[in-house]
N, C-alpha and C positions, 0 to 999 in steps of 0.2 A: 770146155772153156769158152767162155764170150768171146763173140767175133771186136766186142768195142773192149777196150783196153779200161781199166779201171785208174790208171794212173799214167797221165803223160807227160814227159819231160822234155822240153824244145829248148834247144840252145840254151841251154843253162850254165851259167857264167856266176863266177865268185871271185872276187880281187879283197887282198888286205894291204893295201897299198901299192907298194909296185910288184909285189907278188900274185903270180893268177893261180891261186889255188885249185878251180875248176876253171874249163873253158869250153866250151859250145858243147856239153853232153846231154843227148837224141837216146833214151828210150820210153818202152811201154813196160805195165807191170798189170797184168789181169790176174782178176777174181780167182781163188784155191791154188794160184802159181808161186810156187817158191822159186824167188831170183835170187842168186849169190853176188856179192858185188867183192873185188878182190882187187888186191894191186899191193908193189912195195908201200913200204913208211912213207907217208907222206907223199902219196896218189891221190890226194882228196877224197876220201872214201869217208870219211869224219863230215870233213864238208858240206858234202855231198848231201848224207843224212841231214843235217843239220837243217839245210835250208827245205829237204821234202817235211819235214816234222815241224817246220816254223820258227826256229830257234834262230836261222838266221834268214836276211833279205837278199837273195839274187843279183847281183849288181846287172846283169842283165837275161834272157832265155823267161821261159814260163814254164809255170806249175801248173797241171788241169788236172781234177779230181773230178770222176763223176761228172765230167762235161765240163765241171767249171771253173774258171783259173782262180788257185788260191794263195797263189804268192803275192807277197807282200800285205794280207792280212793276219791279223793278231795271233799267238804262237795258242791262246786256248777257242780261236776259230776253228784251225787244225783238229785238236781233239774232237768237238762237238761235233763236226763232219765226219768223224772215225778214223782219224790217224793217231794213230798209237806209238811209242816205242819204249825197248828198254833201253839200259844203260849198262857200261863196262862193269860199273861199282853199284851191289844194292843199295839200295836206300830207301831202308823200311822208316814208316812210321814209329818212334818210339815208345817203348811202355804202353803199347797197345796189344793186344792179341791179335793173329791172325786171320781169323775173321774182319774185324775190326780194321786191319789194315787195306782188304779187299775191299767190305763196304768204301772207303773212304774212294775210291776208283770210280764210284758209280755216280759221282756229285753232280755229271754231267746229264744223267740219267734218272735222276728224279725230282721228278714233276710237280715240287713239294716248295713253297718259299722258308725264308726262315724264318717269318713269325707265326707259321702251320707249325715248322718244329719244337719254337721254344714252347708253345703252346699246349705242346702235343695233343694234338687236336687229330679225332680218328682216321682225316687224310693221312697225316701225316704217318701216327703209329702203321696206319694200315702199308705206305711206301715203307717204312722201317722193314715190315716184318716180309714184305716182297726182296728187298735189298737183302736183308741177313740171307734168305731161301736158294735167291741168286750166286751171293758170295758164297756161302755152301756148296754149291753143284757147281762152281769156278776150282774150290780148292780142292772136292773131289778130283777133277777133271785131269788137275798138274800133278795128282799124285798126295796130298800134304794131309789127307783126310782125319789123320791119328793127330796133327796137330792143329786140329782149328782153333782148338781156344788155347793153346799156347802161345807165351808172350814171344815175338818176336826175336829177343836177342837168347832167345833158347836155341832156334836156328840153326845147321852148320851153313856155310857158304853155301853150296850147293841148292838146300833148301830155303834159301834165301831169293835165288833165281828163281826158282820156280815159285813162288809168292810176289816177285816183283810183275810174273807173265800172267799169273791168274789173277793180279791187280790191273796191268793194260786191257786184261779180257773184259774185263767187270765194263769201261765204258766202250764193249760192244764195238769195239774196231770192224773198219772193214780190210785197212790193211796194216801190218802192226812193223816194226821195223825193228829189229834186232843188231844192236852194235856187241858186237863180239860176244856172243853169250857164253861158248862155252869156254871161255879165260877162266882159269884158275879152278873149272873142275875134275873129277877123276873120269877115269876110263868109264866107270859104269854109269856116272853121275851123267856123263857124255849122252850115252846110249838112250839113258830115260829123257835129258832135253830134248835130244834128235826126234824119242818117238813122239812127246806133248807137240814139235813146231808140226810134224808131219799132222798131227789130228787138226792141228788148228787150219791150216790149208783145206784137210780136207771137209772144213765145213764154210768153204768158201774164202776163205778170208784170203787176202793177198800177202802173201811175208815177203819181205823185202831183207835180206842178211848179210850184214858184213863178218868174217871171220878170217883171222889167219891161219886157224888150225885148217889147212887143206882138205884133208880129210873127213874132218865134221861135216866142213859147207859140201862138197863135191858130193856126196854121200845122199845129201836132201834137195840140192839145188835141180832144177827141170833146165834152166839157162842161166848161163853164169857172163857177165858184164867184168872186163878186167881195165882199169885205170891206169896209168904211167904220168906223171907230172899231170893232172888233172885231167886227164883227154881218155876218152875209153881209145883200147888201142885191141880191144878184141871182143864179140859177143857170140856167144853159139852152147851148144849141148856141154856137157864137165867134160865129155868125151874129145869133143872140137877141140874147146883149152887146153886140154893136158897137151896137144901135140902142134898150136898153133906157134908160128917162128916168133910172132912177135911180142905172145907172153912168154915164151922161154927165154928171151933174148931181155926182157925187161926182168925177169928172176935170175940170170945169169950168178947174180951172189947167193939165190939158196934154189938151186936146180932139185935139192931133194926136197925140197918144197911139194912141186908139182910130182915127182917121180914116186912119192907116198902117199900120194891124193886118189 
């Protein structure tokens, strides 16, 4: 792991009016580290992401990526620097194949204008047939291989996550942000997520992971960040969490939360 931290968060503050959703939260996220981020409903943990991925402005604290502060710039500056993430709900491209929905992930990623494309001028085919190569060896990667040129809404849920991760991959993250990934799939659907986040780490990448299945994140997480009314209120090993007073004391309404984790 690098001694410099790949992503820094200083006093990071979020107000929607006279509510503080987040307030003054202090951490690092380095290169191949899977962080777990935890806390009840309504810890800020939504937030939280929100504003590392650009979607929302910091009402006050900074954002440093890679040395340099990228809060409060545009939500597709974010991508094009390599922050990534999924979302709770798929949401594939429609009436497209699988393939087709991966290329579309790499817009950021090639070096093509669009009057090279309308053109198709042998720049262009030449990036075409690089992107299709790419997205190929992405959907190998999650698992999806039997369905590359399957249209999308052929899909179950499950295989639909995993087409949303190997479409974040496509623009080359460095660190990719997972809000709850494993909602809504089965026990084994679980085990296949868990192993695609773990390769992805292990080829450097930073994950960053909200989940409330305890046991999914606890399972991948190296350190786990936990939240209470927008404030971390706890940071250390899954091991430290499961037994520290004042995330027990903040899950007080589901102790078998952490005691399954």
């Amino acid at each position: 792991m690098s001694s410099i931290a790949l992503l820094r968060v200083r006093g990071l503050s979020r107000r929607f009016g006279g509510l503080q959703a987040v307030a003054d939260l202090n951490f690092d996220a380095w290169s191949g580290e899977v962080l777990g981020v935890i806390g009840p409903n309504g810890a800020g943990k939504s937030t939280t992401f929100n504003m590392i991925a650009g979607a929302l402005t910091p009402s006050a604290g900074s954002i440093e990526f890679d040395g340099q502060r990228v809060d409060g710039l545009p939500t597709h500056a974010f991508a094009a620097r390599g922050i990534m993430r999924t979302f709770q709900h798929n949401k594939p491209f429609p009436s497209m194949s699988v393939l087709e929905n991966v290329m579309v992930g790499m817009h950021t990623r090639i070096a093509c204008s669009l009057w090279q494309v309308v053109a198709a001028t042998p720049a262009a085919k030449h990036a075409q047939a690089h992107a299709a190569k790419r997205a190929a060896e992405l959907i190998e990667f999650v698992g999806l291989k039997e369905w590359i040129d399957a249209d999308v809404a052929t899909l179950s849920f499950g295989q639909g996550r995993l087409l949303e991760i190997a479409r974040a991959l496509a623009g080359e993250p460095r660190l990719m942000l997972f809000d709850e990934p494993a909602a809504g799939l089965s026990p084994s659907e679980c085990l296949r997520l868990a192993d695609v986040i773990r390769a992805i780490a292990a080829r450097g990448i930073a994950v960053l992971l909200i989940e409330h299945d305890m046991r999914f994140l606890m399972s991948l997480a190296e350190r786990v960040i936990v939240l209470n009314f927008g404030r971390s209120i706890a940071e250390g090993t899954p091991d430290q969490i499961r037994v520290d007073p004042a995330v027990v004391e903040a899950y007080l309404g589901d102790l078998g939360a952490l005691s399954r984790a």
